[in-house]
C-alpha positions in Angstrom: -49.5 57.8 -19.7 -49.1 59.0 -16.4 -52.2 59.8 -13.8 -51.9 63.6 -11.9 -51.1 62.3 -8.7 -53.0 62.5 -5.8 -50.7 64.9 -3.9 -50.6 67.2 -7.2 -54.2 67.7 -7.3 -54.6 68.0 -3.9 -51.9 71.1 -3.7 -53.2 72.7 -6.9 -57.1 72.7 -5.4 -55.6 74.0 -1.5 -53.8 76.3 -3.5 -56.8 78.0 -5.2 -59.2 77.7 -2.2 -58.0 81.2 -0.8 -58.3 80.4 3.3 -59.7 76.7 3.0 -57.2 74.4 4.6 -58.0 71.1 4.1 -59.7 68.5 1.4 -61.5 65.2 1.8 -60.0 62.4 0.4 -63.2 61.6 -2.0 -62.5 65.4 -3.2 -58.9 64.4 -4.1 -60.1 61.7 -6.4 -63.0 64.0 -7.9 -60.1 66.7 -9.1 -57.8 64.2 -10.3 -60.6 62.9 -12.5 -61.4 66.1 -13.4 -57.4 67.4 -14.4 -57.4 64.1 -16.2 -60.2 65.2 -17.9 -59.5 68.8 -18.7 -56.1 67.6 -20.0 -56.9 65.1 -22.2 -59.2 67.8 -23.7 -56.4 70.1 -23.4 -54.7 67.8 -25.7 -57.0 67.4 -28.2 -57.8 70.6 -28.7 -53.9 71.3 -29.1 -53.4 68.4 -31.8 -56.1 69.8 -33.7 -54.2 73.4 -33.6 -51.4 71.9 -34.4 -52.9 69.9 -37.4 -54.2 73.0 -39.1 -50.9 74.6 -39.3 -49.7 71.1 -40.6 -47.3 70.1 -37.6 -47.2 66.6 -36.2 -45.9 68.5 -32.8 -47.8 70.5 -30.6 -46.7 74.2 -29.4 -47.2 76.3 -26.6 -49.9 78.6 -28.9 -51.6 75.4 -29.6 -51.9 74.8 -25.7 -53.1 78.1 -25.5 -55.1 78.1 -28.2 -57.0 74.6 -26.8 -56.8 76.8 -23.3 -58.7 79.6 -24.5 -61.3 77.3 -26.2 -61.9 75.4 -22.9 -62.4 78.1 -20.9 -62.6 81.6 -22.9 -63.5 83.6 -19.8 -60.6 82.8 -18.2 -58.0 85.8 -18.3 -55.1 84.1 -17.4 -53.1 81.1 -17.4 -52.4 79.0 -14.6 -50.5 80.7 -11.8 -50.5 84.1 -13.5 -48.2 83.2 -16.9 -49.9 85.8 -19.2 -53.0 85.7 -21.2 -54.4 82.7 -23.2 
């Protein structure tokens, strides 16, 4: 499996950070761990949706589903896509 990249997490952090330009090059590493993290758990939380309606494949309402459990004060998905 594939690592977020280092370029990827450093344009998804800038592009949250409102008027913050720049990001150290430890930072980069520390979001990439944490993506990493948050989409393994992501996935977890997906396969288990996905194995309660007894499917071996995991849909979009199972991301969302795994979304809203990880973070259920969040209102939105990522860039603005609707509601979990």
């Amino acid at each position: 499996m594939a690592d977020v990249s280092a370029s990827a997490a450093k344009e998804h952090v800038l592009k949250g950070s409102g008027d913050v330009g720049r990001i150290s090059k430890d930072a980069v590493q520390v979001a990439r761990e944490l993506a990493q993290a948050y989409l393994a758990d992501l996935g977890r939380g997906a396969a288990e949706e996905a194995k309660k309606a007894r499917r071996k494949t995991i849909m979009p309402d199972d991301l969302r589903a795994a979304a809203r459990a990880l973070a259920p004060s969040r209102p939105e998905t990522p860039g603005g896509l609707g509601t979990f």
